[in-house]
C-alpha beads as a LAMMPS data file, in Angstrom:
LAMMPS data file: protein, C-alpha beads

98 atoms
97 bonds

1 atom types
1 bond types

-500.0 500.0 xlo xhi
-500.0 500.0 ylo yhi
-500.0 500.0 zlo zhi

Masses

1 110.0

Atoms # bond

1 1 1 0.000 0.000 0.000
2 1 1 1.373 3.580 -0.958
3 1 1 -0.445 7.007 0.461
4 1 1 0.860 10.203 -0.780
5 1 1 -0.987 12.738 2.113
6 1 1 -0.525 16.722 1.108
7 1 1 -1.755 18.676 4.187
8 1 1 -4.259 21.286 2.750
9 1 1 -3.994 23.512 5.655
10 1 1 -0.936 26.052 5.809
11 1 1 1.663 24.327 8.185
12 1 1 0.465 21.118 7.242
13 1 1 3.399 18.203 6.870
14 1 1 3.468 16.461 3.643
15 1 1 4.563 13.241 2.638
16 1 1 4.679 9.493 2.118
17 1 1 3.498 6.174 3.929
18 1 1 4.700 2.663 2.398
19 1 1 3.043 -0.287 4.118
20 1 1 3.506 -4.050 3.658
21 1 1 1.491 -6.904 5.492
22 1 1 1.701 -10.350 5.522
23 1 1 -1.210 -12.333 7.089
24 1 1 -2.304 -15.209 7.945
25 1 1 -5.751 -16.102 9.159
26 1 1 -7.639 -19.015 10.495
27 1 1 -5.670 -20.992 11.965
28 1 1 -7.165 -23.740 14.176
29 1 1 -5.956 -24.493 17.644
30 1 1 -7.743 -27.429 18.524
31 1 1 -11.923 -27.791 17.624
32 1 1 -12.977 -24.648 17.957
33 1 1 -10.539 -21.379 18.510
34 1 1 -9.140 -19.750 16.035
35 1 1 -5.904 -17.856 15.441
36 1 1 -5.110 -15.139 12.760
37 1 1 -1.554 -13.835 12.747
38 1 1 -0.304 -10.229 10.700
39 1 1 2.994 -8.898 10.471
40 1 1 3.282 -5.222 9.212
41 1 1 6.370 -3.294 8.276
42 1 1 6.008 0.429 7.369
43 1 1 8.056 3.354 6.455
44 1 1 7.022 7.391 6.760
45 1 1 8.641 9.632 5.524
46 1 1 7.286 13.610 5.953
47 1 1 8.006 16.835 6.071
48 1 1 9.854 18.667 9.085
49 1 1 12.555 15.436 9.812
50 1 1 8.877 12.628 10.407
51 1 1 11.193 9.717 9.143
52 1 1 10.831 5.900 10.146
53 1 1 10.954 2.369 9.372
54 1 1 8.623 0.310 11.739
55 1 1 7.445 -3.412 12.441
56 1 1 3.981 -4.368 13.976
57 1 1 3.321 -7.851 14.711
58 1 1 -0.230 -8.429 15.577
59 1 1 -2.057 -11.964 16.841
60 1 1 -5.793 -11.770 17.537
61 1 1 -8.302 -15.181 18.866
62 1 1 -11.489 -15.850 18.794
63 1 1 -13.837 -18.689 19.414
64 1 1 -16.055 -20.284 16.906
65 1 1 -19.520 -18.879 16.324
66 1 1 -18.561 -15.632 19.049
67 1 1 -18.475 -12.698 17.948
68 1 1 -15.295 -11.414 20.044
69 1 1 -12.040 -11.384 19.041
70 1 1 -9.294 -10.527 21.289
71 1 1 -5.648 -9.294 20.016
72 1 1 -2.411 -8.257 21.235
73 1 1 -0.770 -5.486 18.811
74 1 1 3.022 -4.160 19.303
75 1 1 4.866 -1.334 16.945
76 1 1 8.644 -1.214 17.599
77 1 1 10.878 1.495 15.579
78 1 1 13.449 -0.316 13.669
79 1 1 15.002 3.225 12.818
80 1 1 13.606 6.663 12.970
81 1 1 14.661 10.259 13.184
82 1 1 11.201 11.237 14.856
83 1 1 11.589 13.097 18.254
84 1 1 10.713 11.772 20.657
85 1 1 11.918 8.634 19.629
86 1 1 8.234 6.004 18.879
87 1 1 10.715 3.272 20.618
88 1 1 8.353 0.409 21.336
89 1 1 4.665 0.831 21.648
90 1 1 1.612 -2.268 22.301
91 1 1 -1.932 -2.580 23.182
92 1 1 -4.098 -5.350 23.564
93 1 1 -7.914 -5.031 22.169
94 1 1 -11.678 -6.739 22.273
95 1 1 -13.307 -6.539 18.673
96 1 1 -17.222 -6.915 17.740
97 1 1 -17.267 -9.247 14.937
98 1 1 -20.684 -8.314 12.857

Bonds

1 1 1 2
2 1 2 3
3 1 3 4
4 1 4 5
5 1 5 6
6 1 6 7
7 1 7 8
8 1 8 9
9 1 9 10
10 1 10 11
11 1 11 12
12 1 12 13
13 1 13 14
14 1 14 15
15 1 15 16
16 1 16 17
17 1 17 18
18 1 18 19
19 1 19 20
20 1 20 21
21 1 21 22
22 1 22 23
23 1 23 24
24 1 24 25
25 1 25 26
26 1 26 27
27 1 27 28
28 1 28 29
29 1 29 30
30 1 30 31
31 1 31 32
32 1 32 33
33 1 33 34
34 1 34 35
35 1 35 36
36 1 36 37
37 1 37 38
38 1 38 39
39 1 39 40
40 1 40 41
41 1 41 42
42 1 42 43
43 1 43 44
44 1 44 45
45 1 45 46
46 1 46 47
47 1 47 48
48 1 48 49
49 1 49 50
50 1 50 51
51 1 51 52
52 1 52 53
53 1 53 54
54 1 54 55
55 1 55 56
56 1 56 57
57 1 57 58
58 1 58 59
59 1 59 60
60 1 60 61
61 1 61 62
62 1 62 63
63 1 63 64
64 1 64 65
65 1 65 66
66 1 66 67
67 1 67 68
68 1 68 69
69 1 69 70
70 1 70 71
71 1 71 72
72 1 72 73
73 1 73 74
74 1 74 75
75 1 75 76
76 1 76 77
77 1 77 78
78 1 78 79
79 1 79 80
80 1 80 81
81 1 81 82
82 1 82 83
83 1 83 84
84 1 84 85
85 1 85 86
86 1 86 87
87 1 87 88
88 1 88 89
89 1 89 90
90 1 90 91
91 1 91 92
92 1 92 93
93 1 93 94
94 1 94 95
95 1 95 96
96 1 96 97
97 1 97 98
């Protein structure tokens, strides 16, 4: 995925947002939970010295015919000029599946 953002508002930052994701989904652990499993790297790169290269691994569950799925998401820098520095950042989520 490519976005090309240009701020219309004076002062705005401008630039570009590369994304890549692998994912996997559906995979069964034992009769009737499910596992789906993404990885995500991403670089930005914006006006104003907003430069990085990031990974985000994400795992999510969820139980056969509920509609909950619960997931774990983490976004470490793997290099970045952005101050302060994004370093490592997670957070753990319930979904509605409809």
């Amino acid at each position: 995925m490519y976005w090309n953002d240009n701020g219309q508002d004076p002062g705005s930052i401008k630039g570009n947002f590369y994304n890549s994701v692998y994912e996997r989904t559906d995979i069964a652990i034992g009769e009737s939970i499910l596992l789906s499993v993404s990885l995500q790297f991403f670089y930005i790169g914006y006006t104003g010295n907003n430069d990085g290269l990031f990974i985000s691994p994400r795992i999510a569950s969820s139980v056969d015919n509920i509609p909950l799925s619960l997931y774990f998401q983490a976004t470490q820098a793997l290099s970045s000029n952005i101050e302060p520095y994004p370093g490592f950042k997670w957070n753990v989520g319930l979904a509605y599946i409809f």
